[in-house]
Structures are given as structure tokens and as C-alpha cells.
KEKE-263473 format. One record per atom (N, C-alpha, C, O, CB): residue in three letters; y, z, x; residue number from 1. Coordinates in pm, whole numbers, plus 50000, padded with zeros to 5 digits. Each point is the difference from the previous one (the first is absolute). Last residue first. Glycine has a CB too. Layout:
<pts>
resn | c2 | c3 | c1 | resi
ALA | Y | Z | X | NUM
...
</pts>
This chain:
<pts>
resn | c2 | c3 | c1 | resi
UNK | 80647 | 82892 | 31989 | 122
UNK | 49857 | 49922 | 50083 | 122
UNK | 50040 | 49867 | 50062 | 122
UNK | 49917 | 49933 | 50061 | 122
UNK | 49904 | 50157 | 49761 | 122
UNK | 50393 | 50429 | 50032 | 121
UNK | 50030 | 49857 | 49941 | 121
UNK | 49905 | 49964 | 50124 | 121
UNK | 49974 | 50058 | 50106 | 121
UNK | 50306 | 49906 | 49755 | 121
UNK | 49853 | 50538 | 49849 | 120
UNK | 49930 | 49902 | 50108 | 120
UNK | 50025 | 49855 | 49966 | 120
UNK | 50031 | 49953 | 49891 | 120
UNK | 49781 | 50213 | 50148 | 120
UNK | 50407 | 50172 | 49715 | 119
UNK | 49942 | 50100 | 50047 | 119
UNK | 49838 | 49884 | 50146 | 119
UNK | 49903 | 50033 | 50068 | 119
UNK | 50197 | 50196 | 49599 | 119
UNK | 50354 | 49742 | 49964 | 118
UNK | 49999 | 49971 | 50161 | 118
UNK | 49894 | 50014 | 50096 | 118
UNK | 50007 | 49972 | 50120 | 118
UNK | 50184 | 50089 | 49841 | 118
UNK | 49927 | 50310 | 49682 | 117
UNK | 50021 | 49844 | 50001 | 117
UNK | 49981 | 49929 | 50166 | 117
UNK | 50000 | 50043 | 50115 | 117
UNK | 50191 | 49997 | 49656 | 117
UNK | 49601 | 50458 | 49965 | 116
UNK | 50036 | 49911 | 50134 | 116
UNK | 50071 | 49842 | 49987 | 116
UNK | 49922 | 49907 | 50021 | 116
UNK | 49859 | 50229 | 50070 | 116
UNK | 50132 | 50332 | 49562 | 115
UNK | 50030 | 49865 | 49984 | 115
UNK | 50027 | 49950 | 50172 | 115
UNK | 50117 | 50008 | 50039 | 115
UNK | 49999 | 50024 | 49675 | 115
UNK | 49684 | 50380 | 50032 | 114
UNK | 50078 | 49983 | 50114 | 114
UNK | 49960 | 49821 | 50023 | 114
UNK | 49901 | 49940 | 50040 | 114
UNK | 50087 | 50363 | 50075 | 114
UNK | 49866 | 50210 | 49571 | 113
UNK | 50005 | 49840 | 50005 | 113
UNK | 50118 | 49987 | 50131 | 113
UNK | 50074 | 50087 | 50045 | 113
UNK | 49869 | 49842 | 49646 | 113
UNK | 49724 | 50507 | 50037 | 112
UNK | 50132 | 49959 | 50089 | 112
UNK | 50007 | 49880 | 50007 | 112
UNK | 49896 | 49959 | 49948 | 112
UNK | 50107 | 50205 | 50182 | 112
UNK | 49800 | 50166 | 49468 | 111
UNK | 49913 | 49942 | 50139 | 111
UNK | 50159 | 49939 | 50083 | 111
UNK | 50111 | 50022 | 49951 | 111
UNK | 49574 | 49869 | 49915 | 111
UNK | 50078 | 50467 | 49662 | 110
UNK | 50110 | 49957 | 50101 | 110
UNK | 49945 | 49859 | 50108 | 110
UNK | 49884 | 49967 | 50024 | 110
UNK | 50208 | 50327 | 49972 | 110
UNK | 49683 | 49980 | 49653 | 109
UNK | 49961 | 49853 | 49992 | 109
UNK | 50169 | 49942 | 50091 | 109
UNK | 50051 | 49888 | 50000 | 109
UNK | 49747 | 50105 | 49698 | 109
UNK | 49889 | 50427 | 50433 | 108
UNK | 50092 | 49990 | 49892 | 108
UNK | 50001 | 49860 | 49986 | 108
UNK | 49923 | 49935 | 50070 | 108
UNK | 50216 | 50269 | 49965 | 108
UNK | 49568 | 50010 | 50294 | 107
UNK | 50086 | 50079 | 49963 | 107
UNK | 50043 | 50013 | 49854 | 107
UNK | 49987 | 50095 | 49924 | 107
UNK | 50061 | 49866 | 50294 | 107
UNK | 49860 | 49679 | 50106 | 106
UNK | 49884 | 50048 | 49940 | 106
UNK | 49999 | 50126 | 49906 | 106
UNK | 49916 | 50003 | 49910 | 106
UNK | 50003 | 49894 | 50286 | 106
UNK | 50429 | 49701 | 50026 | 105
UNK | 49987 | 50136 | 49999 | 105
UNK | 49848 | 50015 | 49908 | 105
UNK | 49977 | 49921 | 49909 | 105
UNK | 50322 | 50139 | 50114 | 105
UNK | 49907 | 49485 | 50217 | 104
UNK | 49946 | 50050 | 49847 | 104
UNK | 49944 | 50171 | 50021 | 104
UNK | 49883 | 50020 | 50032 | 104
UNK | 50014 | 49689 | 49885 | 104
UNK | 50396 | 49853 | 50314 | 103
UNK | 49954 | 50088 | 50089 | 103
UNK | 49948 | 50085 | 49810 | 103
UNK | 50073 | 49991 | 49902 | 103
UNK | 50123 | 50006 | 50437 | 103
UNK | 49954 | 49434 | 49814 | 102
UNK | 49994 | 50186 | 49915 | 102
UNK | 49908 | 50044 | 50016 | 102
UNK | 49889 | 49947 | 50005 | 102
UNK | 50210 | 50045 | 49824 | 102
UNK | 50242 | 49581 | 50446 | 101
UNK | 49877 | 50092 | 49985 | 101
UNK | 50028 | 50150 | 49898 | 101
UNK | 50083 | 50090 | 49996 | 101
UNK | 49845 | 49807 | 50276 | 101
UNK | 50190 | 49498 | 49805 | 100
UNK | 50054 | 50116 | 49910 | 100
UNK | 49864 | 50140 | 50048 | 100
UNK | 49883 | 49994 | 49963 | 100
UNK | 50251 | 49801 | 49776 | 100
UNK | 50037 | 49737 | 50537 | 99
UNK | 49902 | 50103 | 49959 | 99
UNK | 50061 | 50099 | 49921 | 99
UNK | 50093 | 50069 | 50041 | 99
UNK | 49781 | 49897 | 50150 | 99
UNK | 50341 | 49471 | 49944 | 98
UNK | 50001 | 50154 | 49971 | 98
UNK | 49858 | 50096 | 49935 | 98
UNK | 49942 | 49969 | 49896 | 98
UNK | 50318 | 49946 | 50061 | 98
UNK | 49949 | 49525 | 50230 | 97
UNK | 49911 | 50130 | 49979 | 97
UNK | 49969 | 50147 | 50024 | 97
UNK | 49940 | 50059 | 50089 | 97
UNK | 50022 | 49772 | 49914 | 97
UNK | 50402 | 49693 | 49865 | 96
UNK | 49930 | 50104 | 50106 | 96
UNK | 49867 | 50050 | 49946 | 96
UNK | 49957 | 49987 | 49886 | 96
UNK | 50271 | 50098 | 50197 | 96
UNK | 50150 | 49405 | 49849 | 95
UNK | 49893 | 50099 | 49994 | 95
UNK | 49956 | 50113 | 50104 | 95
UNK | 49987 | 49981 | 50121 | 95
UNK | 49956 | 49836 | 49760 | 95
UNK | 50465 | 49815 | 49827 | 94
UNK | 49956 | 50030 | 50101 | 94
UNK | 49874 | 50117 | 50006 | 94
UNK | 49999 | 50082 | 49908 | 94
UNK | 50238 | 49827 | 50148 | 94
UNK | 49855 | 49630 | 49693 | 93
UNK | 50036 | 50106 | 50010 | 93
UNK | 49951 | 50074 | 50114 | 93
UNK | 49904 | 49965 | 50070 | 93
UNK | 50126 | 50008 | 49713 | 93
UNK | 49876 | 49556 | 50045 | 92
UNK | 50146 | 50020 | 50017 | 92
UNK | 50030 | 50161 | 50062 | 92
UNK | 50094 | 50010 | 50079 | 92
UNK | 49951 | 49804 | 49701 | 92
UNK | 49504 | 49981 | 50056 | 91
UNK | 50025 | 50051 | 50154 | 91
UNK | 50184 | 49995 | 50036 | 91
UNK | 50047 | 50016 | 50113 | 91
UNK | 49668 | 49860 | 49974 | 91
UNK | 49928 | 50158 | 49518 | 90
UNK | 50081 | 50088 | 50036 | 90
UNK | 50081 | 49955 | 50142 | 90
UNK | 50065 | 50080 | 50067 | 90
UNK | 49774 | 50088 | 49797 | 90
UNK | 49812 | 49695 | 49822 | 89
UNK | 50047 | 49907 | 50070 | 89
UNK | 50144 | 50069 | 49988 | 89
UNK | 50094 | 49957 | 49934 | 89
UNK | 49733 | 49822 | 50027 | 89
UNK | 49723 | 50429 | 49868 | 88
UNK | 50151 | 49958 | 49943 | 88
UNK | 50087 | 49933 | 50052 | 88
UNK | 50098 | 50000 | 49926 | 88
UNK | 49888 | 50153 | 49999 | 88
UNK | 49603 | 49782 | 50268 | 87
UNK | 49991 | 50053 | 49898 | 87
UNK | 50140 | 49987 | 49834 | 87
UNK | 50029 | 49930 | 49903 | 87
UNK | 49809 | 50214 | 50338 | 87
UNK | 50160 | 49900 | 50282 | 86
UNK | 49997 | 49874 | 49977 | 86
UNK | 49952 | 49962 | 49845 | 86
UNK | 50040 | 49892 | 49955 | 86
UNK | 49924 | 50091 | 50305 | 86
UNK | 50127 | 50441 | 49914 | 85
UNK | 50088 | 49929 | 50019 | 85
UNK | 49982 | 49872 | 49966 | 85
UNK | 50095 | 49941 | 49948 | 85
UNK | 49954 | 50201 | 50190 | 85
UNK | 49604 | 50115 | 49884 | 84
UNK | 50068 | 50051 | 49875 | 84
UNK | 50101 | 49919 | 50003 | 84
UNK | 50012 | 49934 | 49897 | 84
UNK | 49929 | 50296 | 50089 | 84
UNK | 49757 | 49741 | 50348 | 83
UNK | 49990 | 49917 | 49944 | 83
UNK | 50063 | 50068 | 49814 | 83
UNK | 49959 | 49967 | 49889 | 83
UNK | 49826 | 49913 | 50339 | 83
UNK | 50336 | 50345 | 50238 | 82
UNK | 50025 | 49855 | 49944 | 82
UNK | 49968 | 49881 | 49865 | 82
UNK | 50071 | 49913 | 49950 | 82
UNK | 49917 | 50157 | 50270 | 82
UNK | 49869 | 50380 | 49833 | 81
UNK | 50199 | 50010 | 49977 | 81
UNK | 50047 | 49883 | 50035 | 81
UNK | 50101 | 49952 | 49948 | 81
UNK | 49952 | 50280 | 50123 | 81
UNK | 49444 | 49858 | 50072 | 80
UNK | 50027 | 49984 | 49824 | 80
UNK | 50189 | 50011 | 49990 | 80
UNK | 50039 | 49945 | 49897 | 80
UNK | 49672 | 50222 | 50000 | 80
UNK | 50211 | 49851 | 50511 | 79
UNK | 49940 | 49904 | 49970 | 79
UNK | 49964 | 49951 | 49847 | 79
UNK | 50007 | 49891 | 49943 | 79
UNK | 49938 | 50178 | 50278 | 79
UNK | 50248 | 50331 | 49970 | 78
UNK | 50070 | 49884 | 50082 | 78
UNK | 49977 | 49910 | 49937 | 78
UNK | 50095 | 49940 | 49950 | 78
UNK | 49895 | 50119 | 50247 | 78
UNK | 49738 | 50309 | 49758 | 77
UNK | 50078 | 50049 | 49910 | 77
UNK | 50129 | 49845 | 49982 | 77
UNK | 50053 | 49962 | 49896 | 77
UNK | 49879 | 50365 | 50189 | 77
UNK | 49693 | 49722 | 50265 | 76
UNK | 49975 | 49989 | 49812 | 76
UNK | 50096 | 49962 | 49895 | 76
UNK | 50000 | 49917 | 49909 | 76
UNK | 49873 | 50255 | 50134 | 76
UNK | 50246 | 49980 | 50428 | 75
UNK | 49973 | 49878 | 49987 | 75
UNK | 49940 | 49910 | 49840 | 75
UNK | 50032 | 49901 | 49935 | 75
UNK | 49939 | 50189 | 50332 | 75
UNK | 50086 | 50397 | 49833 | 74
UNK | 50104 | 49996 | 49988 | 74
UNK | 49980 | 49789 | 49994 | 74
UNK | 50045 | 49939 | 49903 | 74
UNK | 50060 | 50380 | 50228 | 74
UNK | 49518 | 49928 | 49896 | 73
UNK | 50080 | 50017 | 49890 | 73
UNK | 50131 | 49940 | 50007 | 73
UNK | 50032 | 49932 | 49903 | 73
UNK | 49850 | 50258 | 50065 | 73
UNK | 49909 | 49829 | 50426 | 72
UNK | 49938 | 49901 | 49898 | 72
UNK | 50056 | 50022 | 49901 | 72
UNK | 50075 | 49907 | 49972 | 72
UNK | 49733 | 50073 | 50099 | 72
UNK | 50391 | 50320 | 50236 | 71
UNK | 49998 | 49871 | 50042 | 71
UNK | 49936 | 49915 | 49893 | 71
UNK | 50080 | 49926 | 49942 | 71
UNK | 49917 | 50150 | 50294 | 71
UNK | 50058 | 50393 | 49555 | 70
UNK | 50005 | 49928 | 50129 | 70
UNK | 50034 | 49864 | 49987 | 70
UNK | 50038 | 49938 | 49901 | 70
UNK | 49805 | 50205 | 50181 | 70
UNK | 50228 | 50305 | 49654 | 69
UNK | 50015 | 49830 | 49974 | 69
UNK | 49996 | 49951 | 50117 | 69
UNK | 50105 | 49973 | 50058 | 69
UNK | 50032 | 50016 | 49756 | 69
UNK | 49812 | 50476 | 50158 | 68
UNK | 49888 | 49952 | 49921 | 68
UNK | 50017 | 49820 | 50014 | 68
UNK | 49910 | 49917 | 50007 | 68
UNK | 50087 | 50333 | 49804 | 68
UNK | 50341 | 50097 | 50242 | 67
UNK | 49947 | 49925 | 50151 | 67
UNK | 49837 | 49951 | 49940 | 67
UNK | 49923 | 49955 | 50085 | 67
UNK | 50229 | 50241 | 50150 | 67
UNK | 50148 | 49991 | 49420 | 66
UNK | 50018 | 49860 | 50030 | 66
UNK | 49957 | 49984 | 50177 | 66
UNK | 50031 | 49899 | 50065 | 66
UNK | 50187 | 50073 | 49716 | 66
UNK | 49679 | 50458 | 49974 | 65
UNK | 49991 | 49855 | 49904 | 65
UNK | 50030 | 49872 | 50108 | 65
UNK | 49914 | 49922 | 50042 | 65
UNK | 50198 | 50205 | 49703 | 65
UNK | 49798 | 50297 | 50551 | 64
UNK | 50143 | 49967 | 49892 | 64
UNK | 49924 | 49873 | 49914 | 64
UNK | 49947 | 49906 | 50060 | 64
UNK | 50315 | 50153 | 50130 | 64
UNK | 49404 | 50286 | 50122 | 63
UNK | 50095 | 49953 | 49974 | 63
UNK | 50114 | 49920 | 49893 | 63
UNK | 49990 | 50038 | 49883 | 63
UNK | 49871 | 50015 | 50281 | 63
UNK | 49754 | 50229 | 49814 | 62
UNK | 49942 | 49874 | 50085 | 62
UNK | 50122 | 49906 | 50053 | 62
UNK | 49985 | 49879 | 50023 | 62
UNK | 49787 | 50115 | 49820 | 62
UNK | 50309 | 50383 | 49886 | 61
UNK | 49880 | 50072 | 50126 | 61
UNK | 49974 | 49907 | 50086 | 61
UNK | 49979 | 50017 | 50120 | 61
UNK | 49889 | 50128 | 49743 | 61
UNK | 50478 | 49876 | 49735 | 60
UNK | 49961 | 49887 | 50094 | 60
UNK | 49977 | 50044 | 50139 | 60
UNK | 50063 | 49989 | 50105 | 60
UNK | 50066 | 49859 | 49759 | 60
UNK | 49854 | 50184 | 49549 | 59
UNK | 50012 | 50068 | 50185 | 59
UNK | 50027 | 49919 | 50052 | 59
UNK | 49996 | 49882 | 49963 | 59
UNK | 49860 | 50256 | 50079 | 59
UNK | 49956 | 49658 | 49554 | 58
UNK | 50031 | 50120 | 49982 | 58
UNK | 49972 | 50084 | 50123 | 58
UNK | 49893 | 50045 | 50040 | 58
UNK | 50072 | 49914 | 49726 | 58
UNK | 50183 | 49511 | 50093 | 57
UNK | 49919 | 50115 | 50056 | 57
UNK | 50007 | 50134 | 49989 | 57
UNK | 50116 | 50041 | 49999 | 57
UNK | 49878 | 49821 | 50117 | 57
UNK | 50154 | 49598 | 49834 | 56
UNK | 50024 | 50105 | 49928 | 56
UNK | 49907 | 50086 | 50064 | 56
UNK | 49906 | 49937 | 50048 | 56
UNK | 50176 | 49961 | 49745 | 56
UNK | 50226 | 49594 | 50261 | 55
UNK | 49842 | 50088 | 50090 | 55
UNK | 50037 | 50167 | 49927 | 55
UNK | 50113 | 50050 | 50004 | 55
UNK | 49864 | 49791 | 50333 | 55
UNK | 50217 | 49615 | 49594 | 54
UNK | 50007 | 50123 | 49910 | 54
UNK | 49842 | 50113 | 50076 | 54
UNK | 49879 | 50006 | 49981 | 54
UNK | 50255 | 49809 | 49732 | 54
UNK | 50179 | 49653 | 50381 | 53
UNK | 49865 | 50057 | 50024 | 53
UNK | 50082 | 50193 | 49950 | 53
UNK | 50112 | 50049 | 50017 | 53
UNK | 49730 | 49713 | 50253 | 53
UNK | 50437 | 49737 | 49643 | 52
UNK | 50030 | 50205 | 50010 | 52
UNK | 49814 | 49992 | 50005 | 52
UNK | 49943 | 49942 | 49908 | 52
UNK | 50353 | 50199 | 49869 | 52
UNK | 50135 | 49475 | 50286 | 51
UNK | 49823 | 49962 | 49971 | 51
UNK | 49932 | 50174 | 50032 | 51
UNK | 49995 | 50046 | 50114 | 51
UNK | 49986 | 49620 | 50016 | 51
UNK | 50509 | 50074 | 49695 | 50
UNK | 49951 | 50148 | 50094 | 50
UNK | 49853 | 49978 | 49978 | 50
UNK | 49945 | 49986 | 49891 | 50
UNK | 50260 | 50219 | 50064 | 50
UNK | 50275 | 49473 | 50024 | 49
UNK | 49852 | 50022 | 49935 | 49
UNK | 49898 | 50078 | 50109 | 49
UNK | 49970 | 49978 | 50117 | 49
UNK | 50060 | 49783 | 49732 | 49
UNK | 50582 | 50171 | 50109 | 48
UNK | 49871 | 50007 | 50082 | 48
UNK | 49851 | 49991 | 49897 | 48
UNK | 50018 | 50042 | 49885 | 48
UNK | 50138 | 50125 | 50307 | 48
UNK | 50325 | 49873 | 49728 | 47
UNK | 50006 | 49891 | 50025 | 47
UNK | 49852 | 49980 | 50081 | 47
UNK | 49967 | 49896 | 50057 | 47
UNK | 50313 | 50097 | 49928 | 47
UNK | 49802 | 50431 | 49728 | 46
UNK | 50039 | 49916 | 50051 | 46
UNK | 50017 | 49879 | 50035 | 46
UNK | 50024 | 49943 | 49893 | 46
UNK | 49953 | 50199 | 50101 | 46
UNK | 49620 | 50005 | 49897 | 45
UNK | 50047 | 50125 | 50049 | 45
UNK | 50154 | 49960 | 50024 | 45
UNK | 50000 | 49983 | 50122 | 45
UNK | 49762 | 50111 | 49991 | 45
UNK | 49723 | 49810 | 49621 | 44
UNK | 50168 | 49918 | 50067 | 44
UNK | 50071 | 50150 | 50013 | 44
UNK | 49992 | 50108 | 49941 | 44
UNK | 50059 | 49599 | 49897 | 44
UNK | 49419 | 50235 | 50184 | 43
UNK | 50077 | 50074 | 49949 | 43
UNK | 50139 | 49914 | 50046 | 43
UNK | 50019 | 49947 | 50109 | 43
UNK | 49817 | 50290 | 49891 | 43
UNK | 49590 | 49845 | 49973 | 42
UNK | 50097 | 49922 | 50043 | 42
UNK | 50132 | 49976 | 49895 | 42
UNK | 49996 | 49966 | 49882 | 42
UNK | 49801 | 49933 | 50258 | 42
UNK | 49702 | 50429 | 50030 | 41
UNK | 50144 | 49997 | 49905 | 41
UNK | 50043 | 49869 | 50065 | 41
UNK | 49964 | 49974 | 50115 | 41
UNK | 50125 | 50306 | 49840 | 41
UNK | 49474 | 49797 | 50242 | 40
UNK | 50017 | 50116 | 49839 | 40
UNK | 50137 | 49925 | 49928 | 40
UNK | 49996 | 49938 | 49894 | 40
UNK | 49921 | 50366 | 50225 | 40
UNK | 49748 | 49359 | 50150 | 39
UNK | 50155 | 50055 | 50006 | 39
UNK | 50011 | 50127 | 49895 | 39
UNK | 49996 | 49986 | 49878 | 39
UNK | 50112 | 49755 | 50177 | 39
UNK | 49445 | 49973 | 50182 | 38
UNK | 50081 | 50035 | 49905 | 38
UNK | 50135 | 50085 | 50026 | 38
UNK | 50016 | 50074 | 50097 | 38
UNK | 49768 | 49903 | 49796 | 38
UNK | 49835 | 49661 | 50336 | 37
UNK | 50049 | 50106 | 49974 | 37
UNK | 50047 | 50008 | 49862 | 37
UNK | 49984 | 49919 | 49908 | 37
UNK | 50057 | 50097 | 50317 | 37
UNK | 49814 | 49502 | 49966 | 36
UNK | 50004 | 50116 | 50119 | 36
UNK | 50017 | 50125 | 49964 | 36
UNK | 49986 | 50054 | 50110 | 36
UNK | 50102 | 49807 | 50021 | 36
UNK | 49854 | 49854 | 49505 | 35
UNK | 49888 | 50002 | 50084 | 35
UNK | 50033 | 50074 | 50130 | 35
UNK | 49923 | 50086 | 50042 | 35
UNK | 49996 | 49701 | 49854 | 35
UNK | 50389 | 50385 | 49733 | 34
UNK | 49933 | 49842 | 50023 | 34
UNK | 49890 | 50006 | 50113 | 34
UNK | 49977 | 50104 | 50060 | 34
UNK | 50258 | 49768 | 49882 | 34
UNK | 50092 | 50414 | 49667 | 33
UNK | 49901 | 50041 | 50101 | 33
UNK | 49972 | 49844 | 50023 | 33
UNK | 50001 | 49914 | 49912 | 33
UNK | 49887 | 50353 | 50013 | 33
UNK | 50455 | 50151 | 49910 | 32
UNK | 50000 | 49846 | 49992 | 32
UNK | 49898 | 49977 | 50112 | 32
UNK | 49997 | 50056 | 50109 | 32
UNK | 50261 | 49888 | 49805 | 32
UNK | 49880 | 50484 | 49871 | 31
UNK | 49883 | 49950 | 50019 | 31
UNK | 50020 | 49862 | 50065 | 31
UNK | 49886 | 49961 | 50026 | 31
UNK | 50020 | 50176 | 49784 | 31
UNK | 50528 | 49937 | 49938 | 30
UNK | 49880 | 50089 | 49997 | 30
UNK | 49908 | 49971 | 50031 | 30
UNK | 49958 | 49908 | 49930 | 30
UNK | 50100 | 50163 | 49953 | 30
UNK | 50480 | 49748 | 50078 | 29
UNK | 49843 | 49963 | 49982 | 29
UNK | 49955 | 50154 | 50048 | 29
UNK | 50074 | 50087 | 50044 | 29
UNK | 49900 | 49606 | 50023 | 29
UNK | 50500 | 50226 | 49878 | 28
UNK | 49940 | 49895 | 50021 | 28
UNK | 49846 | 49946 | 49919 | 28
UNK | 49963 | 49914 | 49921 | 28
UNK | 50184 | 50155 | 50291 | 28
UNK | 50296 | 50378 | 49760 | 27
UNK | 49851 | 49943 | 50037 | 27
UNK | 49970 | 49850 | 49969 | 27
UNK | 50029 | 49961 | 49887 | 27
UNK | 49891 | 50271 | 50062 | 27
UNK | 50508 | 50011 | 50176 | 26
UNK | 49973 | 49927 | 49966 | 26
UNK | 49841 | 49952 | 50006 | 26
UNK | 49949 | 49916 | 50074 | 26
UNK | 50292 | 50083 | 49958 | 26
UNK | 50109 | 50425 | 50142 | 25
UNK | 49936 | 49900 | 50031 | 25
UNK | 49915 | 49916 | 49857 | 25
UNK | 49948 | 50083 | 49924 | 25
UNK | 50048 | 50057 | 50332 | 25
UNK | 50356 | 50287 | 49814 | 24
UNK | 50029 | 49842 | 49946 | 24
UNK | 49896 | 49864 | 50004 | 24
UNK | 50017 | 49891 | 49947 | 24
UNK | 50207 | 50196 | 50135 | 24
UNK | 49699 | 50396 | 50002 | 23
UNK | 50087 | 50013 | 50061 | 23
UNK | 50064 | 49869 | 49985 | 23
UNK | 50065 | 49967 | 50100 | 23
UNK | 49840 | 50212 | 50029 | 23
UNK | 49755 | 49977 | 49606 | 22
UNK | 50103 | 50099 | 49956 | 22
UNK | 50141 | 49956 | 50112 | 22
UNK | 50117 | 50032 | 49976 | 22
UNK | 49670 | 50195 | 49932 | 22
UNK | 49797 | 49546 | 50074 | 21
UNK | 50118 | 49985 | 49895 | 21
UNK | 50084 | 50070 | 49981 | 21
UNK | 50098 | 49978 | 49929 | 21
UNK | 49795 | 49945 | 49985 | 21
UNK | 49796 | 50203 | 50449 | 20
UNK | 50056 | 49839 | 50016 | 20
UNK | 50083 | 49983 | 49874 | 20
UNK | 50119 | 49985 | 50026 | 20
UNK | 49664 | 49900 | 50106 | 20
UNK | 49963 | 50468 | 49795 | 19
UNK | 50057 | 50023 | 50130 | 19
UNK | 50089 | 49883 | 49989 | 19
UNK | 50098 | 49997 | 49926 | 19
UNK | 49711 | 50126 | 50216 | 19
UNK | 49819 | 49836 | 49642 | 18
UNK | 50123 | 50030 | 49893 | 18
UNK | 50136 | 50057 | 50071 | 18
UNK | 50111 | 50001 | 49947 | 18
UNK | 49701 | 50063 | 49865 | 18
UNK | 49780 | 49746 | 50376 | 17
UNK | 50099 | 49910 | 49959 | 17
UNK | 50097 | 50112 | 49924 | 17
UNK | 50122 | 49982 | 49989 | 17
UNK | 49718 | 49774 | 49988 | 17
UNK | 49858 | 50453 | 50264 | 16
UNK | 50087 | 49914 | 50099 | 16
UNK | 50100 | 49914 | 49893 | 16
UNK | 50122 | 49989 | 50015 | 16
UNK | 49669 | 49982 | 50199 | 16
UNK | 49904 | 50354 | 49599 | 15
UNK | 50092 | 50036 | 50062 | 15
UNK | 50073 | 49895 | 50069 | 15
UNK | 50123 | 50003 | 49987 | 15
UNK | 49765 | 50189 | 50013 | 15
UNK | 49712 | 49619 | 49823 | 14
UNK | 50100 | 50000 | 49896 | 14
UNK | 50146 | 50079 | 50048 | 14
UNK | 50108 | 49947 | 49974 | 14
UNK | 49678 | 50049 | 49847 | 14
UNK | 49880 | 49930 | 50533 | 13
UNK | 50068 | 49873 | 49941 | 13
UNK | 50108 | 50027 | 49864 | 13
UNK | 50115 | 49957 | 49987 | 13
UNK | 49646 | 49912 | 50098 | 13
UNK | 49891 | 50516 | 50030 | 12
UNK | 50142 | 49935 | 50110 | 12
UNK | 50103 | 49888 | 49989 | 12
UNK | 50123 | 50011 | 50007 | 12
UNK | 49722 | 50049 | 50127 | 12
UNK | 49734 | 50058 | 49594 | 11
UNK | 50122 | 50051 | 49995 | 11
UNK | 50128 | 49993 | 50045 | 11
UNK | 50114 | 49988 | 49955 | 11
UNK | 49746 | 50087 | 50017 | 11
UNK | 49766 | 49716 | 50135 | 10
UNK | 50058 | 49898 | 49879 | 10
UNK | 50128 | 50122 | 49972 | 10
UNK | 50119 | 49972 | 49982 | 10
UNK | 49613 | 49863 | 49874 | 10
UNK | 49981 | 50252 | 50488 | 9
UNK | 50097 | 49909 | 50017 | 9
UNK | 50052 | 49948 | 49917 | 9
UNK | 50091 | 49920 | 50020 | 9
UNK | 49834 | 50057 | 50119 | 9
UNK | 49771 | 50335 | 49785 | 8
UNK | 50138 | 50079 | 50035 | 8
UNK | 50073 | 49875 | 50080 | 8
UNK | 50116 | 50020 | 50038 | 8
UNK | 49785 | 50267 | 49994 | 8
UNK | 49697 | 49560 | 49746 | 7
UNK | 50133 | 50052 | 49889 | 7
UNK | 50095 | 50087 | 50044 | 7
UNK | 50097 | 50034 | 49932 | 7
UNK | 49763 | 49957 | 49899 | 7
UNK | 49817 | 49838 | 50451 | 6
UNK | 50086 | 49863 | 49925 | 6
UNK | 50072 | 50071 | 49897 | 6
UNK | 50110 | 49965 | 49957 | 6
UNK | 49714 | 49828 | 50065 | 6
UNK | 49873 | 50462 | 50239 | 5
UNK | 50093 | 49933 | 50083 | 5
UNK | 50084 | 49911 | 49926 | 5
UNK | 50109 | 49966 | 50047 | 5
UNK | 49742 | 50052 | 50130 | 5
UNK | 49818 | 50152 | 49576 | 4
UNK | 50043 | 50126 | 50060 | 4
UNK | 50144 | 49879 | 50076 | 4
UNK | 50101 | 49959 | 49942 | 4
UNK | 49602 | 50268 | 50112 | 4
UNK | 49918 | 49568 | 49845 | 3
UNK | 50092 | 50021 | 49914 | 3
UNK | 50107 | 50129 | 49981 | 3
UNK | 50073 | 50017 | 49903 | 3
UNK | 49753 | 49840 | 50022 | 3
UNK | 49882 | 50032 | 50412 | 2
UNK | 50064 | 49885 | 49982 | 2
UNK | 50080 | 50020 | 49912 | 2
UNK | 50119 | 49974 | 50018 | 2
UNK | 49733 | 49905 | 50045 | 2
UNK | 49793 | 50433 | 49995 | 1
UNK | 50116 | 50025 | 50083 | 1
UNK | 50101 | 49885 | 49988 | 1
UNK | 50114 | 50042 | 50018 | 1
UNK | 49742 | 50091 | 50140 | 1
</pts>
């Protein structure tokens, strides 16, 4: 089942970025992972650097992709985006965090996306 889960997130991730280039964004990084977490996308957006969590699912019986990003996650997510910052010693710029959610039809290889910017801050 693990691997099941990682390749419709890996799918997702690839929808999300190509999403993201199409709308000018600037890929950064991929995966970026450090001892607190990992980051799916990190992305220049503008004058901004977009730290993008990528939640993919098929339905949402259990509700929406992105109420999936709770409280810890969302702190995870905080904490590795710092030590990325300090990393690339980014800290001139300005920063959010945005949920990219895809929704994956079973059907067809259709699926929906919905870019949240902004989408929490810790």
C-alpha cells in the first residue's frame, strides 16, 4: 500500500508543478527534506518564495486535500522552510505557504487542481 500512496503523490507533485510553470512560478527545489520534514515544491513566485505542500486524492469522501494539512503538518512544514532558508540563506525575501490540492478522477486520467496561496501561517 505504501507504494501505492507515493506514486499518486508523486503524481500529484508532477500535476502541481507543471501547473505552477505554466502560471510563471519558478521551481526552486523538490522534496527538500531535513531532519524536521519535507517540503513537496519550493517555488519563486514573484517577489515571494512559495513553500507549496501538494495533497492528492482521489474524492473527497474524507473530505478536501488540503484540510488534511493540519496543525503539525503545517508546523513541519514551518520548520523544514526554515531550515531551507537558512540553507540557501534566503532570508532577504519574502515568504508563504501555499497547498496545491489534486483531486484524480478514477474514470479517466482527468483530475482537478486548486492552488490555495497563503494557504496557512504558524
Amino acid at each position: 500500500m505504501y507504494s501505492y500512496k507515493k506514486d499518486i503523490g508523486n503524481l500529484g507533485e508532477n500535476i502541481a508543478e507543471n501547473y505552477l510553470i505554466d502560471r510563471g512560478y519558478i521551481i526552486l527545489d523538490r522534496n527538500f527534506r531535513s531532519k524536521t520534514g519535507e517540503i513537496d515544491i519550493i517555488a519563486k513566485d514573484g517577489d515571494y518564495i512559495s513553500f507549496i505542500e501538494v495533497k492528492t486524492r482521489y474524492g473527497t469522501l474524507y473530505g478536501t486535500p488540503g484540510e488534511s494539512v493540519n496543525y503539525l503538518k503545517q508546523y513541519r512544514i514551518y520548520k523544514t522552510a526554515q531550515m531551507y532558508i537558512l540553507k540557501k540563506r534566503l532570508n532577504k525575501f519574502n515568504f508563504r505557504f501555499d497547498v496545491i490540492e489534486v483531486i484524480l478522477n478514477h474514470l479517466n486520467n482527468d483530475f482537478s487542481i486548486k492552488l490555495i496561496k497563503d494557504a496557512f501561517q504558524v
